[in-house]
C-alpha positions as CSV (number, residue, x, y, z in Angstrom):
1,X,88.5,87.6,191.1
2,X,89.4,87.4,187.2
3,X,88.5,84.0,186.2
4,X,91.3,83.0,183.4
5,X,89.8,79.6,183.1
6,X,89.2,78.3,179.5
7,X,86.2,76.0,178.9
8,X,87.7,73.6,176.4
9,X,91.2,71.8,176.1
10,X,91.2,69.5,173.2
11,X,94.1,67.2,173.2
12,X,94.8,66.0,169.7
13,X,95.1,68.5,166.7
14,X,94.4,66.1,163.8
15,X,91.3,65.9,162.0
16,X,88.8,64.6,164.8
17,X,90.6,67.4,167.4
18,X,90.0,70.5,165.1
19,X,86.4,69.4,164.7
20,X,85.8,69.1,168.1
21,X,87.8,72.5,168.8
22,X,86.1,74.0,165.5
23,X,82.4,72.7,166.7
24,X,83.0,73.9,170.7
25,X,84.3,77.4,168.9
26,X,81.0,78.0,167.0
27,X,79.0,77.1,169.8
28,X,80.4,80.4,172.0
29,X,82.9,78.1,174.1
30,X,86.6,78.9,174.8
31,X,88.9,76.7,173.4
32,X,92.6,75.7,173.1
33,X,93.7,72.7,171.0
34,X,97.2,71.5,171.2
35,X,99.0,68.5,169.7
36,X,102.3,66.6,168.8
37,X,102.3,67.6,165.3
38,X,102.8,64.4,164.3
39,X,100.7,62.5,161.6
40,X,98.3,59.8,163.3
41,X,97.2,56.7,161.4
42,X,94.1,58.6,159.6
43,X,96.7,61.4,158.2
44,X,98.9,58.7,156.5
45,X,96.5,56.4,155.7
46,X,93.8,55.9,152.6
47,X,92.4,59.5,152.1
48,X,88.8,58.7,151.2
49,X,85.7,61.1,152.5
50,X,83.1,58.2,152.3
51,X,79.6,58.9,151.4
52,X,78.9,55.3,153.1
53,X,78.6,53.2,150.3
54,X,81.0,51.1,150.8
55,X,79.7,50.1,154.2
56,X,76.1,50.3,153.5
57,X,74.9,46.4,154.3
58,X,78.1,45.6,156.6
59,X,78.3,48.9,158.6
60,X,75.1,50.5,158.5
61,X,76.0,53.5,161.3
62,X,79.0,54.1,160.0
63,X,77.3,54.6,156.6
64,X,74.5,56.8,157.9
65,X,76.7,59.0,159.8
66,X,79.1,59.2,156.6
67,X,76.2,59.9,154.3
68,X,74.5,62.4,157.1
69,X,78.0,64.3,157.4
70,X,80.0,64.4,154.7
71,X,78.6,67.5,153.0
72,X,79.9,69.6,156.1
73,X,83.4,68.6,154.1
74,X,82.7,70.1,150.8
75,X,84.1,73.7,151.4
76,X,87.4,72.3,153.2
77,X,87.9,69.6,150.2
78,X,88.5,71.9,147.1
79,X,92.2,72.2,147.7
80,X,92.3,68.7,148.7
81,X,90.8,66.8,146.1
82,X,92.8,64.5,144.4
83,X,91.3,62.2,141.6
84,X,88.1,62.2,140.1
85,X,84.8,64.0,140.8
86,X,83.5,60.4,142.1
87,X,84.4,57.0,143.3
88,X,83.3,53.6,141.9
89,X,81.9,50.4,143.0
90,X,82.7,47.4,141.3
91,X,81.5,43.6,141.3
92,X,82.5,40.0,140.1
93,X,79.4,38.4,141.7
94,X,75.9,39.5,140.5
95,X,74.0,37.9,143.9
96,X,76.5,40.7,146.3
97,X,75.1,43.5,144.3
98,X,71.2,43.1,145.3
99,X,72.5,42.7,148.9
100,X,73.9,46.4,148.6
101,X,71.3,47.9,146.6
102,X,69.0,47.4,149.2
103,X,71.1,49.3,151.6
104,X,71.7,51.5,149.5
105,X,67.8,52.2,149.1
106,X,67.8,51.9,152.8
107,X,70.0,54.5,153.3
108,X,69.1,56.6,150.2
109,X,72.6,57.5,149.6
110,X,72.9,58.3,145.9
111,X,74.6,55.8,143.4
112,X,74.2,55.5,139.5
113,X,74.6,52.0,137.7
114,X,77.3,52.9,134.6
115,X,78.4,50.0,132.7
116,X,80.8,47.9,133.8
117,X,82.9,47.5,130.2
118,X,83.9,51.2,131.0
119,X,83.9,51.0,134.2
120,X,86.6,48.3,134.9
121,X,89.1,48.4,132.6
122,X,90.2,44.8,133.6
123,X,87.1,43.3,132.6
124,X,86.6,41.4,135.8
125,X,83.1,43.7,136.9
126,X,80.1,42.1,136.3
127,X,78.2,45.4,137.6
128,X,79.6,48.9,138.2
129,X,78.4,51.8,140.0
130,X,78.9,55.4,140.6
131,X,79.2,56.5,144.1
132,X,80.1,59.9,145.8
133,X,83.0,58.9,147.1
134,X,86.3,61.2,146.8
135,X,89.8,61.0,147.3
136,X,91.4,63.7,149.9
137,X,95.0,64.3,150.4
138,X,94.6,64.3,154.2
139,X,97.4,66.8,154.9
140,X,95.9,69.8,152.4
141,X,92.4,69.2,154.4
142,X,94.4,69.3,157.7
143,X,95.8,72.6,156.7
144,X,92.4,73.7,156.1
145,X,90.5,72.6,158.9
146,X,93.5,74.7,161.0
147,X,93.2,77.4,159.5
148,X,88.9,77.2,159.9
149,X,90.0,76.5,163.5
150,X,91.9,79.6,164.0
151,X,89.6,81.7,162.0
152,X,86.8,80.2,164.6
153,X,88.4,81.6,167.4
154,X,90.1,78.6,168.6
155,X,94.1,79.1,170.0
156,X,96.3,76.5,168.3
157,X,99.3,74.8,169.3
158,X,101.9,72.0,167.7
159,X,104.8,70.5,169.1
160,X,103.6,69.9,172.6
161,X,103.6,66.3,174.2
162,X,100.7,66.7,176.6
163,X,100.8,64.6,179.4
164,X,97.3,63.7,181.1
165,X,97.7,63.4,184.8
166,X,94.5,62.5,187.5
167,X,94.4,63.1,190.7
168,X,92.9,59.8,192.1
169,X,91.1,61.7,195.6
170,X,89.3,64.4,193.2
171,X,89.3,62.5,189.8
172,X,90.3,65.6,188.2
173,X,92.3,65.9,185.1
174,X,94.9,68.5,184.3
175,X,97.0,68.6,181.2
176,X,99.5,71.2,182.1
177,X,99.7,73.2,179.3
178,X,98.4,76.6,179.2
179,X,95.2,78.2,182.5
180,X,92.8,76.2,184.3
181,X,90.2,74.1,181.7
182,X,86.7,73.2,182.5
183,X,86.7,70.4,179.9
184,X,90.0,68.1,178.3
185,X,89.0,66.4,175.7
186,X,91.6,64.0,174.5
187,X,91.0,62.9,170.7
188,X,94.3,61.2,170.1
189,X,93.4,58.5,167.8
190,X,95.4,55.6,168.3
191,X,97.6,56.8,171.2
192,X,94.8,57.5,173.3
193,X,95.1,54.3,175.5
194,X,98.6,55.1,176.2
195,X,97.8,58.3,177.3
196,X,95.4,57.2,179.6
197,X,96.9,54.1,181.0
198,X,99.9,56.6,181.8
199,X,97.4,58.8,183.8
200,X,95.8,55.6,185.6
201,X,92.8,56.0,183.8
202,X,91.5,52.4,183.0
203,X,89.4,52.0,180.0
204,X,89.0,49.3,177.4
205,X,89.6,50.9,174.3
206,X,92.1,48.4,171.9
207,X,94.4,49.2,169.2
208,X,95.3,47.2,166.3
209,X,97.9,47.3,163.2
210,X,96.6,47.8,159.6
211,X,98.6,47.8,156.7
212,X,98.1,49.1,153.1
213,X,100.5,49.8,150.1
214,X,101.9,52.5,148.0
215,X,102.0,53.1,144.4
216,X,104.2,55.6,143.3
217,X,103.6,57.0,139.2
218,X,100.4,54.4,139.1
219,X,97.8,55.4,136.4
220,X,94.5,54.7,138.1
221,X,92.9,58.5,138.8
222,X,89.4,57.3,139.8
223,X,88.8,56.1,143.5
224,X,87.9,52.1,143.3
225,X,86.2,49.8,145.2
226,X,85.8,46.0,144.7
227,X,83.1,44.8,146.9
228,X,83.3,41.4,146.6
229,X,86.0,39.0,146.0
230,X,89.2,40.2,147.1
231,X,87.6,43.5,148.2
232,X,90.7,45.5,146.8
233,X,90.6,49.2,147.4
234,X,92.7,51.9,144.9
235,X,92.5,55.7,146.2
236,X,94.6,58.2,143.9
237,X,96.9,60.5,145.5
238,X,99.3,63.5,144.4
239,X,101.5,60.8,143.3
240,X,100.4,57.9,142.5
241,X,97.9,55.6,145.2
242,X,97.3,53.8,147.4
243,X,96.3,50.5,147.9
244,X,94.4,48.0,150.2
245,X,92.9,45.1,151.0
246,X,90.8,44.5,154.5
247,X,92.6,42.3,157.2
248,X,91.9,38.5,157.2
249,X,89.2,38.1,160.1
250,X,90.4,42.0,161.0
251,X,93.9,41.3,161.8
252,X,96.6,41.4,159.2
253,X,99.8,38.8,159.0
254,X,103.9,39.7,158.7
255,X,104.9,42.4,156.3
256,X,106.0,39.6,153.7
257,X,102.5,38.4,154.1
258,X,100.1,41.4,153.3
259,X,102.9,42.5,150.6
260,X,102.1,39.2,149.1
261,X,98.1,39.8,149.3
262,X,98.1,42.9,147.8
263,X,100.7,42.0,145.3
264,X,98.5,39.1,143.9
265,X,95.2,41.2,144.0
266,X,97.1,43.9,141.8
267,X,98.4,41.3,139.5
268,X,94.9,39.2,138.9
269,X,94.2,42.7,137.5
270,X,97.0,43.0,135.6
271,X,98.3,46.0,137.2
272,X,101.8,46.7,137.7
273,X,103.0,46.0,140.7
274,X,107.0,46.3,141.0
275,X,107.0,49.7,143.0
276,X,104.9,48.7,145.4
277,X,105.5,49.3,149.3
278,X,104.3,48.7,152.1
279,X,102.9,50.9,154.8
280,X,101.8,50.2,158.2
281,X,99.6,52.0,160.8
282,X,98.2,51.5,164.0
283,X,93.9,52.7,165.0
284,X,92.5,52.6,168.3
285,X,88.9,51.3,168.4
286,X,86.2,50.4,171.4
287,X,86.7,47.2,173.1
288,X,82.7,46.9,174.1
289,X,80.6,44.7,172.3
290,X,77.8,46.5,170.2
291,X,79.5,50.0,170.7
292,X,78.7,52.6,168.5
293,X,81.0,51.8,165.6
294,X,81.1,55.7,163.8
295,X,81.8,57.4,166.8
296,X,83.1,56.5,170.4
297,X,82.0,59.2,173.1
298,X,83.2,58.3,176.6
299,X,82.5,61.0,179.0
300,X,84.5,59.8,182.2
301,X,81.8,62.0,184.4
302,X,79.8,58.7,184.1
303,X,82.0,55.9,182.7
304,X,80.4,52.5,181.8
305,X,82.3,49.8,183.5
306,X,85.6,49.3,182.9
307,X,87.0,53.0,182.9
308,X,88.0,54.9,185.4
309,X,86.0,58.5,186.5
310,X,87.6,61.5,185.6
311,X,85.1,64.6,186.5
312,X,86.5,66.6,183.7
313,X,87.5,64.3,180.5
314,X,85.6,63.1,177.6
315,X,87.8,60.6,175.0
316,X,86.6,60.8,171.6
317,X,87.3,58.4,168.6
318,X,85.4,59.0,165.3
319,X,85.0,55.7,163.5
320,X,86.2,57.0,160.2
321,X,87.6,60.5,159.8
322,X,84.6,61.0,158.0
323,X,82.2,61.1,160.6
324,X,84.6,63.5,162.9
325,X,82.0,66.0,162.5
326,X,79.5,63.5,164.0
327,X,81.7,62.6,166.9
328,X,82.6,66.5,167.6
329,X,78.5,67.3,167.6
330,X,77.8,64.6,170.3
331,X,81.1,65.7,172.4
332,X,80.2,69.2,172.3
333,X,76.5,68.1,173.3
334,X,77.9,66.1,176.2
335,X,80.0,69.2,177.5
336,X,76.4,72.0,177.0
């Protein structure tokens, strides 16, 4: 009997989903990848391909796995480049910047001290570095990464609102779209607990709002970081930037609040700030304590406690999109 069965479903075609579908591709399996075609969080949001600087002493996975990864982005960011060939790190307090030096060291990820006169036209930076950081207008590299996908072998498919259904006496998962698959994996970003709550799949997975800003016509074509003080980001896009500040103990406040934030941190640098909006998103993160913050692997044929079995479902969440290609190596490893 003809076995139509296709080895790998992945449910989510944004940027972690195509390298999942990409990586299973190049490593001989079968593989469909459908999605909503809608633009999650990461699509919207600040498009930066880290090189881990910027999380060095604070998030030293996520920087390793950015700084281990990000070269398998190079050919896919031509096109989607926007700004200039590097990003910057700025400081207002000498003590902060021996604190990431070290890590920096640590890590070995490459940085170049350029003076801060030139670097920060505000004159607030005491110190000023050159990282290898970029700005990436997430929906040219999306394009991309499909069209690798398809050129991989992997069968495509927008517009479809998968529904993830168990069966509770086999623990099976089907997805109905398309034959029979040995494997679903569901890479969904922030609606990923919805999906599986729908499916009575328990798990402890968490979402939270973020919020940044737009700057339509603004000037600044150089990616930016403050990392210190208000710890103000500004990314150049096609049309402008975009701007933001982390959350206040990782939350963030009404609309009138963070508008406020980010309009005062703009200002103290004497920035115009009059077209400014505001934008907001929602990103799905693990719930354990001391989980694996650049990638969350959950293969439901052996769930930690908490989440519910499921013989044939793996949920992945990369910690930045960055490190998809991390996250897509360890869920391809879990299905070989």
């Amino acid at each position: 009997m003809r076995d139509d069965s296709v080895d790998v479903l992945v449910v989510g075609a944004g940027i972690c989903g195509l390298a999942v579908a990409i990586t299973a591709a190049r490593r001989g399996l079968s593989v469909q990848c459908v999605g909503d075609g809608r633009p999650g969080t990461s699509g919207d949001n600040f498009g930066q391909l880290h090189s881990g600087a910027v999380y060095a002493p604070v998030l030293p996975a996520v920087a390793q796995a950015c700084w281990q990864y990000r070269h398998r982005w190079y050919d896919l960011i031509g096109p989607a480049r926007a700004g200039g060939a590097h990003g910057l790190a700025l400081f207002r307090v000498p003590d902060t910047v021996d604190r990431y030096r070290a890590a920096w060291h640590t890590l070995g990820i490459d940085v170049a001290e350029v003076d801060p006169r030139t670097a920060d036209p505000f004159g607030h930076a005491v110190a000023a570095f050159r990282i290898p950081d970029h700005s990436v207008h997430l929906p040219a590299l999306r394009a991309s990464l499909l069209d690798l996908a398809r050129a991989s072998g992997v069968r495509t498919a927008t517009g479809y609102d998968v529904t993830v259904r168990r069966d509770p006496s086999t623990t099976l998962v089907t997805a109905g779209v398309g034959p029979r698959f040995r494997t679903i994996v569901l890479a969904t970003g922030a609606d990923t607990p919805a999906l599986l709550a729908h499916a009575g799949i328990g798990n402890t997975l968490r979402t939270r709002r973020i919020a940044w800003g737009r700057l339509p016509q603004a000037t600044s074509g150089t990616l930016t970081y403050w990392l210190d003080g208000d710890m103000l980001a500004i990314s150049p896009d096609r049309d402008g930037a975009r701007v933001g500040l982390p959350g206040t103990a990782g939350r963030y406040g009404t609309t009138e609040a963070e508008y406020a934030r980010l309009h005062a941190a703009l200002a103290q640098r004497g920035m115009a700030a009059e077209s400014l909006s505001l934008r907001w998103g929602t990103v799905c993160e693990p719930g354990e304590a001391g989980a694996d913050p650049s990638a969350l692997i959950m293969d439901l044929r052996g769930p930690l406690a908490g989440w519910s079995p499921a013989a044939n479902l793996i949920v992945a969440l990369p910690g930045k999109w960055t490190t998809a290609w991390h996250c897509a190596d360890q869920v391809i490893d879990a299905i070989a």
